[in-house]
N, C-alpha and C positions, 0 to 999 in steps of 0.2 A: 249172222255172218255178213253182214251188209250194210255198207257207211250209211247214218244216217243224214237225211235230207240239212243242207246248211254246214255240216262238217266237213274238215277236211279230209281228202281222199286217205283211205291207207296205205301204207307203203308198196303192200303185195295185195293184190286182186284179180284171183282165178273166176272168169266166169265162164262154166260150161265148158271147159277145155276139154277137148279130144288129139289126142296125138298118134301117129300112126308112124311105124318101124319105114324105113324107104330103103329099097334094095337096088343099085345099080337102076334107081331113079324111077324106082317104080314103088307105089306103094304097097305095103304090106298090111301083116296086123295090126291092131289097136292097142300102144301100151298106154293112154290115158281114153278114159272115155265117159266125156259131160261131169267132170271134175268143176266144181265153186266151192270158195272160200277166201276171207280176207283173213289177213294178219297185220291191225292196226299198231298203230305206234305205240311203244310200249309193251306189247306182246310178243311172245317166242309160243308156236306151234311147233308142238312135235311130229310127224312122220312116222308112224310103224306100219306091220306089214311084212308079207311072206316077198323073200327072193323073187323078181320079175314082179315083182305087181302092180313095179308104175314107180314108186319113190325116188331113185337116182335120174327118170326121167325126166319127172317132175321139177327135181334141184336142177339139172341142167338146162330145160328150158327157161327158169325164174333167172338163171346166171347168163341166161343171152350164151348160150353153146351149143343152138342148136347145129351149128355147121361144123361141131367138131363129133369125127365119128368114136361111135362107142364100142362095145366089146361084139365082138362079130364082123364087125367091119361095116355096120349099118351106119345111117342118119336117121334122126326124128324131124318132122313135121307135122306145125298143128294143122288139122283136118278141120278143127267146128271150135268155137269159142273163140276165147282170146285170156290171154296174160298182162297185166301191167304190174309192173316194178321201177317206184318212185313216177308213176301216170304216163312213161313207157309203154307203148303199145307191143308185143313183143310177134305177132304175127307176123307182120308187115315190116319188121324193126331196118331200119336202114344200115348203112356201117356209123355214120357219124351218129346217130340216138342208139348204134349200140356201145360206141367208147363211151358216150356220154354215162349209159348202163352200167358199164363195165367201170366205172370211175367211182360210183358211188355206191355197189356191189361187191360184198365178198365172197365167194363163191369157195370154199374148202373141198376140191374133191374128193370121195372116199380113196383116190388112190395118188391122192397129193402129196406124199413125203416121199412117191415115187418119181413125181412128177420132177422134182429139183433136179437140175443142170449139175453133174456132179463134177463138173472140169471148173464150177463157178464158187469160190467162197460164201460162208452165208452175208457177210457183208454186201459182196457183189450180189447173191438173193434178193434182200431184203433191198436193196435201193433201185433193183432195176426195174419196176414196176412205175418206179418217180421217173427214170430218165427216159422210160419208152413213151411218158407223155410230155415232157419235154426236155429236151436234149440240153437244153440251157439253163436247167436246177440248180442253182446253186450248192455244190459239193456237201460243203460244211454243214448246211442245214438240210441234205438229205441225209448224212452221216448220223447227225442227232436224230432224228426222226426212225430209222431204223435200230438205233440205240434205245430209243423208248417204246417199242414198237417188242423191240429181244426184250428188254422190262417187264413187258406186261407178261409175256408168256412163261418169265419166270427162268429164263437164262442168263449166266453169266457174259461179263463179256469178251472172257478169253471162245468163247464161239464164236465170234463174227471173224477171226481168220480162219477156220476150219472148214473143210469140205465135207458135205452131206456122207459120203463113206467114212468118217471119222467118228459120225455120231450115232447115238443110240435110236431104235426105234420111235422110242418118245421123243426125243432131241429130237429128231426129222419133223415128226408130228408135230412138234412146237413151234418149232423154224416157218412150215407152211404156215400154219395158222399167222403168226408175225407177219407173212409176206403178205399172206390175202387181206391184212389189216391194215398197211404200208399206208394207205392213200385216204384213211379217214372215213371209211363210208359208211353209212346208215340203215345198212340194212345186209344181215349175213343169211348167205347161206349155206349149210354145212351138211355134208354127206358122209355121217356115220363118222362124225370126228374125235370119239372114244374107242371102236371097234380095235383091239389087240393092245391095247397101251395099261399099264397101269394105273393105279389109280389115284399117283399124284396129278399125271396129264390130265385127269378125267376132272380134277379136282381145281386144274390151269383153266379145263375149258368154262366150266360154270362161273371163274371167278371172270373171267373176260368177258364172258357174255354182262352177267352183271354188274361191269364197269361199261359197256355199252350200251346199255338200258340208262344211264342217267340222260343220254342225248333223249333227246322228249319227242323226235322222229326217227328212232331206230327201233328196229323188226328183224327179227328174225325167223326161217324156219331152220327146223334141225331134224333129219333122216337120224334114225337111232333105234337102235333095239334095248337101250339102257333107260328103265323108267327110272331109275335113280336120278339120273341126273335133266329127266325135265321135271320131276317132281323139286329137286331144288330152284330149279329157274319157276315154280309155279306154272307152267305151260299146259297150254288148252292139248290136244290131242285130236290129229285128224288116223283114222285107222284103214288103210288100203289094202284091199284083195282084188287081182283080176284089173286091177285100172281103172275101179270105182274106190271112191270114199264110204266104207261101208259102218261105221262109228266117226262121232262128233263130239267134242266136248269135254269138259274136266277128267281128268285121270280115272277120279273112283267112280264118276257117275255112268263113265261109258265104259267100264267093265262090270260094273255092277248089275245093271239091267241091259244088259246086250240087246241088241235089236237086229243082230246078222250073227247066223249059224257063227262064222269066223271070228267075229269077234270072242264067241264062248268060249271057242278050241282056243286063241291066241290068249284071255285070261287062265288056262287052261296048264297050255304050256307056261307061261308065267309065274305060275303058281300062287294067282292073285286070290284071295276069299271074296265071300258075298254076290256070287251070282244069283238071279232071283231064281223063286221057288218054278219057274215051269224051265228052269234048265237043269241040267245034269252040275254036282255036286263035282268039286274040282276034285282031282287024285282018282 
């Protein structure tokens, strides 16, 4: 998990990360704790894991969000280690190295087709990402760029004069994912961007991903309860319980011989075969 000496950095690089809940600016519990892993160029990590265990944490600190609060009304802060995304330091992240961050960063919330401005067309969506970093974009070629951008995801373009209440679940879904693509950047993060959609969206998202895999510095990770769809992106697998990494590694090899209780139950529930002979037989 660890760039080798003389190579170029990886895009994502967690070492030791610890992060901790903050309450009216006090800290709390630990929802990350001495978390490492890289995700070089070329690679997509996936994310699984029980409810609370760290994963949407995770994605939003790698997306430079620590200052936006989350569900409760908390903030996170890292406590021990450090995050870099594109050699971003993201402890200490200033505002200017975080627009820098956030420029070259796609970050998909898991509650992004929520997120859209519904008084805003997807046209006005999809380009206002270009004119909040400069005001003096040229129209025309932000227009195209959001035109290709609704492309990739697999929309027509009688949608970019429509307002997010017009469209369907997936249609939202697709729209985000377009937005957080808007600007070109080389490294996504996505927070359970199949969860409720069917499975042509599911079928949008793999195909985007690998059209962004041909850039030779683009990384992804992807929070997901769907092995289907990092088994088609080939993706390594990091597996979290409690706000440790508690499995590493290729799909079958880290359900096959588990090495943490959680892991067996989560191949378990999945209803994956070939767990080794000193664990309990799945069903």
């Amino acid at each position: 998990m660890k760039t080798q000496p003389g190579s170029a950095p990886a895009p994502i690089v967690v070492n030791d990360l610890s992060a901790q809940y903050r309450t009216k600016g006090h800290p709390g519990g630990y929802a990350l704790r001495g978390v490492s892993f890289e995700v070089k160029a070329g690679e997509v990590l996936g994310i699984l894991g029980e409810s609370g265990g760290g994963k949407s944490t995770l994605a939003r600190i790698l997306a430079g969000e620590l200052a936006r609060k989350g569900a409760g009304g908390y903030d996170i802060r890292i406590s021990g280690g450090d995050a870099y995304v594109n050699g971003v330091a993201l402890r200490t992240i200033s505002q200017g190295k975080r627009n820098r961050l956030t420029f070259h960063t796609a970050y998909l919330a898991q509650d992004a087709n929520d997120r859209l401005e519904r008084t805003e067309t997807v046209a006005e969506l999809l380009q206002q990402p270009i004119f909040a970093r400069d005001k003096r974009f040229d129209a025309e070629a932000a227009q195209t760029r959001a035109l290709t951008v609704l492309d990739a995801v697999g929309l027509p373009l009688a949608v970019m004069e429509k307002y997010p209440y017009e469209l369907s679940d997936g249609q939202r879904q697709r729209v985000a994912l377009a937005r957080s693509l808007v600007l070109g950047p080389n490294v996504l993060i996505a927070d359970e961007p199949t969860a409720g959609i069917d499975v042509t969206v599911r079928d949008t998202v793999v195909r985007v991903i690998e059209k962004l895999r041909e850039d030779p510095q683009f990384a992804a990770l992807v929070v997901t309860h769907d092995l289907s769809v990092l088994r088609q992106l080939g993706a390594q697998v990091a597996i979290m319980h409690d706000g440790v990494i508690v499995g590493y590694g290729d799909i079958d090899s880290v359900f096959r011989e588990p090495d943490h209780p959680y892991v067996a139950k989560l191949a378990r529930a999945l209803g994956l075969p070939g767990l080794d002979s000193n664990q309990e037989p799945i069903g």
